[in-house]
C-alpha positions as CSV (number, residue, x, y, z in Angstrom):
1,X,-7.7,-47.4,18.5
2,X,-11.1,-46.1,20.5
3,X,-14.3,-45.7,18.2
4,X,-13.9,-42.1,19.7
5,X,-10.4,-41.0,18.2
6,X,-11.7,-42.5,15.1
7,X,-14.7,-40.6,14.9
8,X,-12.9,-37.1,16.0
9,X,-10.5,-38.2,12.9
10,X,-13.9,-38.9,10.6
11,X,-15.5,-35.7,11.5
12,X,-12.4,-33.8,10.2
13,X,-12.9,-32.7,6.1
14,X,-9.9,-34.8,5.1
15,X,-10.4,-37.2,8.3
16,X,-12.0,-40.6,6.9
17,X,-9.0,-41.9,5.3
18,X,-7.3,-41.8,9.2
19,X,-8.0,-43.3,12.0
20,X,-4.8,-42.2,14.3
21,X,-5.4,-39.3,16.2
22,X,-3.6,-36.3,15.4
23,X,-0.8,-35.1,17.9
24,X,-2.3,-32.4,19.7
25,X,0.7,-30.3,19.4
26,X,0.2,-31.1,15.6
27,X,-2.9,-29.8,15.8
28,X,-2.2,-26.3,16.9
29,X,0.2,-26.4,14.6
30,X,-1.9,-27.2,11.6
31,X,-4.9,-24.9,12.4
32,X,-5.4,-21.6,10.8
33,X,-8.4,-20.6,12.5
34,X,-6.9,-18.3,14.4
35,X,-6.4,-15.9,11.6
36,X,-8.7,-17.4,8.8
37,X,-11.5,-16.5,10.3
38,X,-11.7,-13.1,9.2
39,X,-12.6,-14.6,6.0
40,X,-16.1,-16.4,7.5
41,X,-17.9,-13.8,5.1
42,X,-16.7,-14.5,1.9
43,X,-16.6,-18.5,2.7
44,X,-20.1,-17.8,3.3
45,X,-20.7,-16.0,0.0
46,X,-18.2,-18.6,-2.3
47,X,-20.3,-21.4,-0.2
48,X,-23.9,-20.0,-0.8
49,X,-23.0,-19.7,-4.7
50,X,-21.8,-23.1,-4.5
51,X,-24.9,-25.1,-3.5
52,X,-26.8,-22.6,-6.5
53,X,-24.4,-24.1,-9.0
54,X,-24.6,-27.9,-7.3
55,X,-28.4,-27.3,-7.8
56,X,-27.8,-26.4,-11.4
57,X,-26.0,-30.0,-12.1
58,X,-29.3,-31.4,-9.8
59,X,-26.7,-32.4,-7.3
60,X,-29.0,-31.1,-5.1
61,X,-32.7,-30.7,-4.3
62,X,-34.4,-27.4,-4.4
63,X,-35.4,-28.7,-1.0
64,X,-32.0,-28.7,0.2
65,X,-30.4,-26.3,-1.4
66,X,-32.6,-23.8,0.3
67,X,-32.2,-25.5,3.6
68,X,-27.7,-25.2,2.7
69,X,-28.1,-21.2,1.8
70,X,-30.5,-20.3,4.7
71,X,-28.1,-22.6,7.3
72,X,-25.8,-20.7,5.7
73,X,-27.1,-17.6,6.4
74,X,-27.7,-18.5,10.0
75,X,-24.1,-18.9,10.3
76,X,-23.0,-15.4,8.6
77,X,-25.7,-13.8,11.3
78,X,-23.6,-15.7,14.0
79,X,-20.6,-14.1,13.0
80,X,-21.6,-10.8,12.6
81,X,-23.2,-10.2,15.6
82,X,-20.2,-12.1,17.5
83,X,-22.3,-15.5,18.7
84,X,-20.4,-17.7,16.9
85,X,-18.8,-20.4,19.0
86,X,-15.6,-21.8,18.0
87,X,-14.8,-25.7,18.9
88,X,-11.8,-27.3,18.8
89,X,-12.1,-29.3,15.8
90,X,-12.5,-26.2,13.7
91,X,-9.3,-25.7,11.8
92,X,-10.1,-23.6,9.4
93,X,-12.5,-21.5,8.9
94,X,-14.1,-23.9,5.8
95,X,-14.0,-26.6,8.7
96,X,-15.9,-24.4,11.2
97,X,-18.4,-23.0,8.7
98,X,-19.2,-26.6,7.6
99,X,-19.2,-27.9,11.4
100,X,-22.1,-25.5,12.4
101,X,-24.1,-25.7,9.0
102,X,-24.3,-29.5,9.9
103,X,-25.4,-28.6,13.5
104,X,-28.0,-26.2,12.1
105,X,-29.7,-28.3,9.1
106,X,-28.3,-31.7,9.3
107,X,-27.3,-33.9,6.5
108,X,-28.0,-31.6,3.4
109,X,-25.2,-29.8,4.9
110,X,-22.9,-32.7,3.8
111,X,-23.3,-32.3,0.0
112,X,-22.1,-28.9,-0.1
113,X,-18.7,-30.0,-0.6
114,X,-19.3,-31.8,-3.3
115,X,-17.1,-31.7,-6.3
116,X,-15.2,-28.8,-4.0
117,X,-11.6,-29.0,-2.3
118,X,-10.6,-26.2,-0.1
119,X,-8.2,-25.7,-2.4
120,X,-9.9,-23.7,-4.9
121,X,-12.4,-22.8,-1.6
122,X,-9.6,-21.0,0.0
123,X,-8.0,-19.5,-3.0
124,X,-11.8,-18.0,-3.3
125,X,-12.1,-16.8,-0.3
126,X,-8.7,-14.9,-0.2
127,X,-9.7,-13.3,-3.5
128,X,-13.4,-11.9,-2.1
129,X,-11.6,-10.9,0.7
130,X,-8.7,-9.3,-0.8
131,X,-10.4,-7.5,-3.6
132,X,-13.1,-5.8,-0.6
133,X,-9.8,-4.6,1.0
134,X,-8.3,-3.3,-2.0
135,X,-11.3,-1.0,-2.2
136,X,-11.0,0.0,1.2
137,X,-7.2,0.8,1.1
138,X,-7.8,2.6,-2.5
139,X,-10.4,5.1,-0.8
140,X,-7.5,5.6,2.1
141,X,-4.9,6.7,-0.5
142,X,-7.2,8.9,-2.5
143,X,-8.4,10.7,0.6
144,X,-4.2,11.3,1.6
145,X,-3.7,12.1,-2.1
146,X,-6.4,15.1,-1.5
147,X,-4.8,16.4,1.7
148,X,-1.6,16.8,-0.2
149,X,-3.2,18.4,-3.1
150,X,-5.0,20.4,-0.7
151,X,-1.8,21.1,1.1
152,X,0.0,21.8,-2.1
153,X,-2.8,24.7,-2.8
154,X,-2.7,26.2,0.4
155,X,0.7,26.8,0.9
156,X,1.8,27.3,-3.3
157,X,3.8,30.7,-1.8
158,X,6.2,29.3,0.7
159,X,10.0,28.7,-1.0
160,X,12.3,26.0,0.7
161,X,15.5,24.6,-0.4
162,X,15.8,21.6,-2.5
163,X,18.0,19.1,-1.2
164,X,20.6,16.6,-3.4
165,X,22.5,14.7,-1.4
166,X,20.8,16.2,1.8
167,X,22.7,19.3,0.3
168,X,20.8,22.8,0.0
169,X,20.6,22.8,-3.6
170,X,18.6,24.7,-5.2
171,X,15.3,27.0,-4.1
172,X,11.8,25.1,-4.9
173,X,8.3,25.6,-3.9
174,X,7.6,24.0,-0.5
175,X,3.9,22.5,-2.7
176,X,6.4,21.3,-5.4
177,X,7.8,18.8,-2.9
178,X,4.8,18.3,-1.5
179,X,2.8,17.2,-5.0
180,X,6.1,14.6,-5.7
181,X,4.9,12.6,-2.9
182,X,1.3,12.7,-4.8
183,X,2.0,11.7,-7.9
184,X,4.0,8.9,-6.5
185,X,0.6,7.7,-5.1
186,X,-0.6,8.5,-8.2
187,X,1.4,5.7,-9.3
188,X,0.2,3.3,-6.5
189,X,-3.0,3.9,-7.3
190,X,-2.6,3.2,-10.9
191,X,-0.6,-0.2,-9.6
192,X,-3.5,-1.2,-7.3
193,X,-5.9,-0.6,-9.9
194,X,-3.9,-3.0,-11.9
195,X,-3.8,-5.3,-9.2
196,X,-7.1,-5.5,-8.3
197,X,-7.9,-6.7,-12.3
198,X,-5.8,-9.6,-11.2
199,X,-7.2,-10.8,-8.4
200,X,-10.4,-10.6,-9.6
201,X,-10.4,-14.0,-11.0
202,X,-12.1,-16.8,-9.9
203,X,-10.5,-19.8,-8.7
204,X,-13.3,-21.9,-7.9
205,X,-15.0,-24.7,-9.4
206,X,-11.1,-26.0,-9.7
207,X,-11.4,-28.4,-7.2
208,X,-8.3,-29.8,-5.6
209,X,-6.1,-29.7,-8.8
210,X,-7.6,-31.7,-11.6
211,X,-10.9,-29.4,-12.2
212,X,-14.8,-29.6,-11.3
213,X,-16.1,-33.4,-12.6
214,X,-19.8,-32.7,-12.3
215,X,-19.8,-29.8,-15.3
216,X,-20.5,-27.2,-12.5
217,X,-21.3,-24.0,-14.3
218,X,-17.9,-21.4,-13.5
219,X,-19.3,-18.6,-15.4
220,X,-22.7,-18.9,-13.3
221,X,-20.4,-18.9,-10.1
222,X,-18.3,-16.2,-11.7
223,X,-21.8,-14.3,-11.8
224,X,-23.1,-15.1,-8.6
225,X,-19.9,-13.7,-7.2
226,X,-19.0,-10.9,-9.0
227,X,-16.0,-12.4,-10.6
228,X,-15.4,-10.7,-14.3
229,X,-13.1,-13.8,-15.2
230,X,-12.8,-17.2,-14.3
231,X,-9.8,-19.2,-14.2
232,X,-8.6,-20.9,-16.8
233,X,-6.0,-23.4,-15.3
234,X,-7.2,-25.3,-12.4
235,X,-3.8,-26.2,-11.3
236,X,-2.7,-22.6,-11.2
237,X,-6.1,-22.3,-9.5
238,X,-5.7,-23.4,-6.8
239,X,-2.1,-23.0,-5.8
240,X,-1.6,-19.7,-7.7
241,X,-0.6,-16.6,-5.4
242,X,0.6,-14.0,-7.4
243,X,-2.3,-11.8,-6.2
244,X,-1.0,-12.1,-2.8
245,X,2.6,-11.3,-3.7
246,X,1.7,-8.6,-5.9
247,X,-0.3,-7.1,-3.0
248,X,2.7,-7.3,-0.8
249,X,4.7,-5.5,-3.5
250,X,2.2,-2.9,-3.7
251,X,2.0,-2.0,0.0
252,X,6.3,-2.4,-0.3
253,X,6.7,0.2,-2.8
254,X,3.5,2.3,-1.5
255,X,4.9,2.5,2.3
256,X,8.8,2.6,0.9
257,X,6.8,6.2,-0.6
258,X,5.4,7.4,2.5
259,X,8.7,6.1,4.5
260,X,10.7,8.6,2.4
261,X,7.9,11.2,3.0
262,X,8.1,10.6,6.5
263,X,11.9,10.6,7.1
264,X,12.6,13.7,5.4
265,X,9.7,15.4,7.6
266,X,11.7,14.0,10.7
267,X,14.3,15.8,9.4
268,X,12.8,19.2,8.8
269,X,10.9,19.1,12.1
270,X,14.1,18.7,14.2
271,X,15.3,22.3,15.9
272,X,18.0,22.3,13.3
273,X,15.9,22.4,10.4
274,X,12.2,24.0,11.9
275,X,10.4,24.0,8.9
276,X,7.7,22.2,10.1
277,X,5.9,21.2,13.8
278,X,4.1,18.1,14.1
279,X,0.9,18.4,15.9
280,X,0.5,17.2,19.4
281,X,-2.1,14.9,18.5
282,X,0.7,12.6,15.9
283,X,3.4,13.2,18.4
284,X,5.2,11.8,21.8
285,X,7.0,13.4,24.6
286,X,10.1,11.7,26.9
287,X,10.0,9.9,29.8
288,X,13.1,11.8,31.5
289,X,13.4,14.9,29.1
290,X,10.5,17.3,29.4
291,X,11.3,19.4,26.3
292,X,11.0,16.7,24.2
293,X,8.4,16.3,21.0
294,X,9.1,13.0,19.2
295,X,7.8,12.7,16.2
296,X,6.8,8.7,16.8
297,X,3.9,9.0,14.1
298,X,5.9,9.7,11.6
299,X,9.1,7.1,13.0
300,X,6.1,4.5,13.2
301,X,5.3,4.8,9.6
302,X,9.4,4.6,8.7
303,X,9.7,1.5,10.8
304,X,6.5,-0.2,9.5
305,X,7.5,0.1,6.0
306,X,10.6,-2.3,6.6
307,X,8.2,-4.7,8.6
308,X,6.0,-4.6,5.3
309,X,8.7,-5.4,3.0
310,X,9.7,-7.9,5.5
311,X,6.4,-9.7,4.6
312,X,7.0,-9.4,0.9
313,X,10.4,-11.0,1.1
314,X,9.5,-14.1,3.5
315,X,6.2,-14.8,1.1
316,X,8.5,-14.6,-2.0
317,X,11.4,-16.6,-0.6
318,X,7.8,-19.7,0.8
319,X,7.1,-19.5,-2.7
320,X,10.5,-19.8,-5.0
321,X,10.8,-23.3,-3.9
322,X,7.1,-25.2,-4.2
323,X,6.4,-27.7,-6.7
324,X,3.3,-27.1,-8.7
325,X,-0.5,-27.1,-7.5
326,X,-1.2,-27.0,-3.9
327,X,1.3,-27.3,-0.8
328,X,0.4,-26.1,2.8
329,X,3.6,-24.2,3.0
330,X,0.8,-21.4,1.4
331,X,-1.3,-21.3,4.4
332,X,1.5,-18.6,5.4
333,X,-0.1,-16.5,2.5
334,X,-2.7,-15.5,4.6
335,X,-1.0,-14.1,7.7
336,X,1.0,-12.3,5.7
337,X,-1.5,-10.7,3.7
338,X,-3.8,-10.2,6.5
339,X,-0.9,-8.5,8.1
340,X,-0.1,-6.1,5.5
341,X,-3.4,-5.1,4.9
342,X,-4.1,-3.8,8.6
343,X,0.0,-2.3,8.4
344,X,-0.9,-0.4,5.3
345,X,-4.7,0.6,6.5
346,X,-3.1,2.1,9.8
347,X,0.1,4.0,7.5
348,X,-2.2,5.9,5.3
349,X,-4.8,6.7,8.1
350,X,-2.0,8.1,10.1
351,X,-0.1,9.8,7.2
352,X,-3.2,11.8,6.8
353,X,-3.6,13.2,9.9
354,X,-0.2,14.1,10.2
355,X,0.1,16.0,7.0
356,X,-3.5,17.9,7.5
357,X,-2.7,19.1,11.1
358,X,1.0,19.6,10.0
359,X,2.3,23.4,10.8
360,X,4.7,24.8,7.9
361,X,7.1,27.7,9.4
362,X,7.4,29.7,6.0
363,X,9.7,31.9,7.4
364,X,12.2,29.2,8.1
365,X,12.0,27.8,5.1
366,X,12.6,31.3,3.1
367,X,15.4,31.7,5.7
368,X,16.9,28.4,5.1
369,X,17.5,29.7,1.3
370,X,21.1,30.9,0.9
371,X,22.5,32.6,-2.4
372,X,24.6,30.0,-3.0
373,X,21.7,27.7,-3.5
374,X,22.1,30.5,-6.8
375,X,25.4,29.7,-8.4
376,X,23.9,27.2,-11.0
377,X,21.2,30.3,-11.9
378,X,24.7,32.6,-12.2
379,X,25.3,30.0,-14.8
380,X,21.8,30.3,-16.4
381,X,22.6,34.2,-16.5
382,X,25.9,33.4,-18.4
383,X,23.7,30.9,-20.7
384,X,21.4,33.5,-21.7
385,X,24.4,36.2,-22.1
386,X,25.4,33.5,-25.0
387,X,28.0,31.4,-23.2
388,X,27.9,27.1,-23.9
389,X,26.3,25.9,-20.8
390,X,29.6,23.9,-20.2
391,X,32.0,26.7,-20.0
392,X,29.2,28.7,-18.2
393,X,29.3,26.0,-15.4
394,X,32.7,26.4,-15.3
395,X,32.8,30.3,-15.1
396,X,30.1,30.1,-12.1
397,X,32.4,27.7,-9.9
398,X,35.3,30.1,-10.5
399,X,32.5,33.1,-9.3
400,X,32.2,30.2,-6.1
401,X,35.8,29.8,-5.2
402,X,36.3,33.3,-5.0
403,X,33.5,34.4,-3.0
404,X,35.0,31.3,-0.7
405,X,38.5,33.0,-0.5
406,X,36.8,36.2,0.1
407,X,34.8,34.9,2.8
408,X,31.5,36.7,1.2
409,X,28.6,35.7,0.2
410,X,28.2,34.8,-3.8
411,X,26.2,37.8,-4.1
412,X,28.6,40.5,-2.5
413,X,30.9,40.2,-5.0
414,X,31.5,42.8,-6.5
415,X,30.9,43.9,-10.1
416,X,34.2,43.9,-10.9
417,X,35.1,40.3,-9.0
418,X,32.6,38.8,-11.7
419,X,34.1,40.8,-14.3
420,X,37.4,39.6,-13.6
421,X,36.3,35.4,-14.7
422,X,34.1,36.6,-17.4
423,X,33.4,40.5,-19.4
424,X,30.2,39.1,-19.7
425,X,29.4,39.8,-16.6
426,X,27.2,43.2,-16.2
427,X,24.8,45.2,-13.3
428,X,22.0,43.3,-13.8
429,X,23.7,39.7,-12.7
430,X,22.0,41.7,-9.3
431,X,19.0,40.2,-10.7
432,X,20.0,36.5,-10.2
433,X,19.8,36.7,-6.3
434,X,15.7,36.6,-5.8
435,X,14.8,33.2,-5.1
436,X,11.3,34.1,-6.3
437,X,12.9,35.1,-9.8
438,X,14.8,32.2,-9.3
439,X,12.1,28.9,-8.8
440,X,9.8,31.4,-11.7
441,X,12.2,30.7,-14.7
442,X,11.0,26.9,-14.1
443,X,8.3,27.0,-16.9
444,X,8.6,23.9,-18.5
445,X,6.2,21.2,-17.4
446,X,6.5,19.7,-14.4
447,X,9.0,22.6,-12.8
448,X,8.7,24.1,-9.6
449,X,7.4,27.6,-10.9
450,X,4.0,28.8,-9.7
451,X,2.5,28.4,-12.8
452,X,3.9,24.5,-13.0
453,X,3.0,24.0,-9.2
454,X,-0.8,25.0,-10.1
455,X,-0.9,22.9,-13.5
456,X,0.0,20.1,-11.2
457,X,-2.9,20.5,-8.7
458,X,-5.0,20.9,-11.7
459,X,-4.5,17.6,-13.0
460,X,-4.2,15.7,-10.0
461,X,-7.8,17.4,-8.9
462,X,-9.4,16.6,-12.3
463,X,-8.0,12.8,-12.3
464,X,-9.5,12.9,-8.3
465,X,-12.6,13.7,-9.5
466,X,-13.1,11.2,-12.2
């Protein structure tokens, strides 16, 4: 073997126990760099805490601890203003940091991995990183949660038909269905919040498995990096990725919410339908029909969400069959999550500007509402005339079959049709045919009445503004 393989095998983080050189196919199959490197920042931060806490144990000199964090600085310039220059040796970003601190300050650089394993240096990293993008993605789903509050207000007077089944059911306020898709990112933001407590804990100072063996200070680095907890296992330290599944649950659930959103506006921006028009800015035309508008925004977000939730179950099935601590099956976390994260950045953006430039056609929606969208308030009428709910239900099918044989509308029947399935029946069952009359008797919390539909703003704009 040529002093040269040996020494490309050396200058590797693991390499000095080989002296083989690595297959180069291997290689580019073993590297990360590729996608790691979004992390350079916070491996500059978990490494600039590091050589504080090494000088705390006087593993270190002041000296050279100085020279590590302003290398180190050096390097987090390169990267941000684009200079940095990738060699092939650098297989991860930890490797390529390292590399060019040694380039830039010489041998201090080499003690800055003392006691440390990229282990816990990765698992580090991926939480700094994660928990910046968690407040990044958190400000995207407030800011959509205002448009459909905002929405909600500014169309509170349009009615629409509820839909069971993708059955007309019964009349609703066009804001009610709006606000259901809010407070179910109510609840993601509630789950992210929860989330982000959990990732917030710090892996480092676990080195490869077994722990730190030069007493490095964790709460210090916990400190110096903003880290509320440290970790108190170091096996489940390092090889621990619960954060990283829970965050692809979160953006499962979160886009399976704004897939459902998006599918039933496909639905009611077809020509059958017409309640709403996408703007031309969220939408497509055909390459062979001209009178086509395809609502590909909104398709996108659908079709994303299953991509998403593809992520989620690969990472979950990686993980069911590790053995304890660290294997490097988890370098797939970070694709994954990297993945996700721009998936569920570009969802939420999009979602936004498709519901504030979205076009409601109020009279399509009223027109849409048909009076036997009423037969379960003809049973509320019977309820209040004193009939058991049960039999009432029964008594307001009976009204529906016979309109059917009829062939009239529910509501031309006349008097003496409902009088013949129930006495109870008198002139003002006219009453029960305004769908206004109809969504108002909703009162109870939560319901679909005006009053209801305006408590529900109310709250979700107080818990906005907290």
């Amino acid at each position: 073997m040529s002093g040269e393989s040996t020494a490309k095998e050396g200058s590797k983080l693991w390499g000095g126990r080989f002296t083989g050189a690595t297959d180069p196919i291997m290689e580019q199959f073993n590297a990360s760099i590729g996608y790691d490197k979004r992390m350079w920042k916070a491996d500059v931060q978990g490494s600039q805490a590091y050589v504080k806490a090494l000088l705390r144990v006087d593993l270190v000199t002041a000296e050279e601890m100085a020279a590590i964090h302003e290398g180190l600085e050096r390097v987090s310039g390169e990267w941000a203003s684009g200079k940095f220059v990738l060699q092939p040796g650098d297989e991860d970003i930890h490797t390529a940091n390292e590399r060019r601190l040694k380039e830039l300050i010489g041998a201090p650089a080499g003690k800055l991995h003392t006691g440390r394993s990229r282990n816990d240096q990765v698992a580090t990293d991926m939480r700094i990183w994660l928990r910046e993008g968690i407040t990044k993605l958190r400000t995207f789903v407030i800011d959509l949660i205002k448009v459909f509050v905002g929405k909600a207000k500014e169309d509170i007077h349009i009615l629409m038909p509820g839909y069971t089944h993708m059955q007309r059911a019964q009349p609703i306020r066009w804001s009610h269905w709006l606000l259901s898709y809010a407070w179910m990112l109510h609840r993601d933001i509630q789950r992210l919040d929860e989330l982000a407590v959990r990732v917030n804990v710090l892996p480092l100072g676990s080195g490869a498995l077994a722990g730190n063996p030069f007493n490095v200070d964790r709460d210090f680095l916990a400190k110096e990096l903003s880290f509320p907890q440290v970790g108190s296992n170091s096996l489940d330290g390092t090889s621990g990725r619960d954060f990283v599944a829970e965050f692809l649950f979160w953006a499962s659930l979160t886009s399976t919410h704004l897939s459902k959103w998006a599918e039933d506006l496909i639905i009611y921006s077809t020509k059958e339908f017409g309640f709403v028009t996408l703007s031309d800015a969220y939408s497509t035309g055909s390459s062979l029909m001209p009178q086509k508008k395809n609502p590909d925004s909104l398709e996108l977000i659908r079709g994303k969400a299953g991509r998403v939730f593809g992520r989620c179950a690969g990472f979950m099935m990686t993980l069911k069959g590790l053995p304890s601590t660290y294997n490097k099956d988890l370098q797939e976390d970070k694709e994954a999550m990297f993945e996700v994260y721009d998936t569920m950045c570009g969802i939420l953006q999009v979602s936004a500007g498709v519901l504030s430039t979205l076009k409601v056609n109020s009279y399509a929606c009223s027109g849409a509402l048909t009076p036997d969208m009423l037969a379960t308030d003809l049973a509320y009428y019977l309820v209040r005339k004193g009939i058991p709910f049960r039999e009432a239900h029964g008594l307001s099918g009976v009204c529906v079959s016979l309109a059917e044989k009829n062939e009239c509308s529910l509501k031309d029947l006349k008097l003496a049709d409902f009088k013949s399935v129930s006495n109870v029946f008198e002139e003002d069952v006219n009453k029960v045919w305004d769908y206004e009359h109809s969504v108002e008797q909703y009162q109870s919390t939560g319901g679909t009445s005006r009053a209801c539909v305006t408590e529900q703003i109310s709250k979700l704009e107080t818990w906005l503004q907290q």
